[in-house]
C-alpha positions as CSV (number, residue, x, y, z in Angstrom):
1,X,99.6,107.1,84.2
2,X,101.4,106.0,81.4
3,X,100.6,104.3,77.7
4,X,97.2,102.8,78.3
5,X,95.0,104.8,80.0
6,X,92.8,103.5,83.0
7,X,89.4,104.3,82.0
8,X,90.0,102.9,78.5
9,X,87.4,100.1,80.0
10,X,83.6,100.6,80.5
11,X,84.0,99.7,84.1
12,X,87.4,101.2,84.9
13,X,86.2,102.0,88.0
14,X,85.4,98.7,89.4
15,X,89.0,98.3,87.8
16,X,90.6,101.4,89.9
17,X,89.0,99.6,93.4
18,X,90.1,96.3,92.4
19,X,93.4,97.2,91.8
20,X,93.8,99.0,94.3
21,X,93.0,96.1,96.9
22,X,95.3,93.9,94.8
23,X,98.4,96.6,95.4
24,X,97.7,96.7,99.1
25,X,97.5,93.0,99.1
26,X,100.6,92.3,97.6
27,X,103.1,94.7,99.4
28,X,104.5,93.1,102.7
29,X,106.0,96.3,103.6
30,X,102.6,97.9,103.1
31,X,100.8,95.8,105.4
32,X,103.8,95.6,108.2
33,X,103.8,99.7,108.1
34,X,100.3,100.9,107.4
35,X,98.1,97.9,108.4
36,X,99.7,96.4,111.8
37,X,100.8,99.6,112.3
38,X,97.2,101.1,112.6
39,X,98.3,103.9,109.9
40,X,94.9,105.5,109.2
41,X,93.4,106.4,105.3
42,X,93.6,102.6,104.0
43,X,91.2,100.9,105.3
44,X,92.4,97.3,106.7
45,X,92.8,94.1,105.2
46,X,88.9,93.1,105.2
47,X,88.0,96.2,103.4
48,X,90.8,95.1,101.0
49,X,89.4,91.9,100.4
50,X,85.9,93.5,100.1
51,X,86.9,95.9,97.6
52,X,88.4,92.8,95.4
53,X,85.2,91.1,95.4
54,X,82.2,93.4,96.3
55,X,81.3,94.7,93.4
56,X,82.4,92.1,90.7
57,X,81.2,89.5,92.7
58,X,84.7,87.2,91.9
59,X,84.2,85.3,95.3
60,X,81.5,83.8,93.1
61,X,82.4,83.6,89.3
62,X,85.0,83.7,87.4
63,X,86.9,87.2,86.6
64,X,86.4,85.5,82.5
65,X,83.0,87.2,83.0
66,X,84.7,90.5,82.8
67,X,87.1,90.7,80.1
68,X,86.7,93.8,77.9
69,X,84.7,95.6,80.9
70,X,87.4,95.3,83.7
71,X,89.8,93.2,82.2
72,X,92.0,93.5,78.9
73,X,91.7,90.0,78.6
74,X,92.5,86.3,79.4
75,X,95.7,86.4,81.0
76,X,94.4,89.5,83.4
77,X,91.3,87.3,84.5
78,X,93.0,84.0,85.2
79,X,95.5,85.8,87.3
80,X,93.1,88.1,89.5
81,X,91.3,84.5,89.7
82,X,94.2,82.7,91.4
83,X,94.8,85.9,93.7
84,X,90.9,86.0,95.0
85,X,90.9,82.1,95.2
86,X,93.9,82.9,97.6
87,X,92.5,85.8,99.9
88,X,88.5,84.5,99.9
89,X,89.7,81.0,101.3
90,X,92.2,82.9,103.9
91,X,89.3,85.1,104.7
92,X,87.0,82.1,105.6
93,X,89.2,80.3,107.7
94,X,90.4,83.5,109.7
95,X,86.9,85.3,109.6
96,X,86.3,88.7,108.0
97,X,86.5,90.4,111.4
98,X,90.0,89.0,112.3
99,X,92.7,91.2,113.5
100,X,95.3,92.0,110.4
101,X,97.7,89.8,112.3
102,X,96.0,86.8,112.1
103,X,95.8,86.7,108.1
104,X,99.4,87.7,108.2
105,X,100.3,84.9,110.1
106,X,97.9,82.0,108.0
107,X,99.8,79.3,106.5
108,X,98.7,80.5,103.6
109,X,99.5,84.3,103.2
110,X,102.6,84.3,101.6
111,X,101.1,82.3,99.1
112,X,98.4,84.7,98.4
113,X,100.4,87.5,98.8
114,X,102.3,86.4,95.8
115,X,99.2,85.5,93.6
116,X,98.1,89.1,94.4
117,X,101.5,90.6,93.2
118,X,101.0,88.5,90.2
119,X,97.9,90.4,89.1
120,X,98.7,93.3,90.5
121,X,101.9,93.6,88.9
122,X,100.0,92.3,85.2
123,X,97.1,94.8,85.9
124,X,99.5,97.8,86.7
125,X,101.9,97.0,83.3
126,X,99.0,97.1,81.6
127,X,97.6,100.5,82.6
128,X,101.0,101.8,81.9
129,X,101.7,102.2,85.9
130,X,104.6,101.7,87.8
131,X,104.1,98.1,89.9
132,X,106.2,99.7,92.4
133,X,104.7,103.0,93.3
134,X,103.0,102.9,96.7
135,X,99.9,102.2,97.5
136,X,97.4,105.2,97.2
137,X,94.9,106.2,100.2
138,X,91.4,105.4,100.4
139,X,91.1,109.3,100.3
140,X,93.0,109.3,96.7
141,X,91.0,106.4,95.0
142,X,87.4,107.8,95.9
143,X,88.8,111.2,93.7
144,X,90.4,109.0,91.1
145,X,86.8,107.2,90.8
146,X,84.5,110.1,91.1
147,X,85.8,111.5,87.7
């Protein structure tokens, strides 16, 4: 990592699981070549969407709630909030158990998948990571987040 560092935040590690669903959610490429693919060690696209939401409960509240625990501030939450408005309301009109190909092919992806770059890209800057970088395994975020 770079200038600021991660767990600089009292709940860096709902931070570290959120971002990471954000990265996976915003890389086409990703998705085409891990998830249709059937790569194992990330999870799919529901547990993605889970891991945005399950423990900060955004599906419900705003991500406001959580500036200076998970969020630096303002501009971090309002973004993360566009991107989970995005993937919840996908995720309700393809159901949570839907194949990876149906969400990729809703109306609506491309849409989300940019809102999710959006606050992934913000949230990454911010930590002093590179945007770009690939996303990290399932395997690889459970060490970063036992620490």
């Amino acid at each position: 990592m770079g200038g600021m560092p991660l767990n600089d935040l009292p709940w860096w590690r709902w931070r570290a699981r959120l971002r990471s669903a954000l990265h996976m959610l915003s890389d086409p490429a990703f998705q085409q070549e891990t998830w249709l693919a059937g790569r194992e060690g990330f999870g799919d696209v529901t547990d993605a969407v889970y891991r945005l939401v399950e423990d900060t409960w955004l599906d419900r509240w705003s991500a406001e709630k959580y500036v200076g625990t998970i969020f630096r501030d303002s501009g971090e939450a309002a973004v993360v909030d566009v991107a989970v408005l995005r993937v919840v309301r996908i995720l309700h009109q393809v159901g949570a158990d839907a194949p990876v190909s149906e969400y990729l092919a809703h109306h609506g992806w491309p849409e989300a998948v940019r809102a999710c770059r959006e606050a992934h890209v913000r949230l990454a800057q911010n930590d002093g990571d590179d945007p770009d970088a690939a996303p990290r395994s399932l395997e690889v975020l459970r060490i970063i987040t036992q620490v």
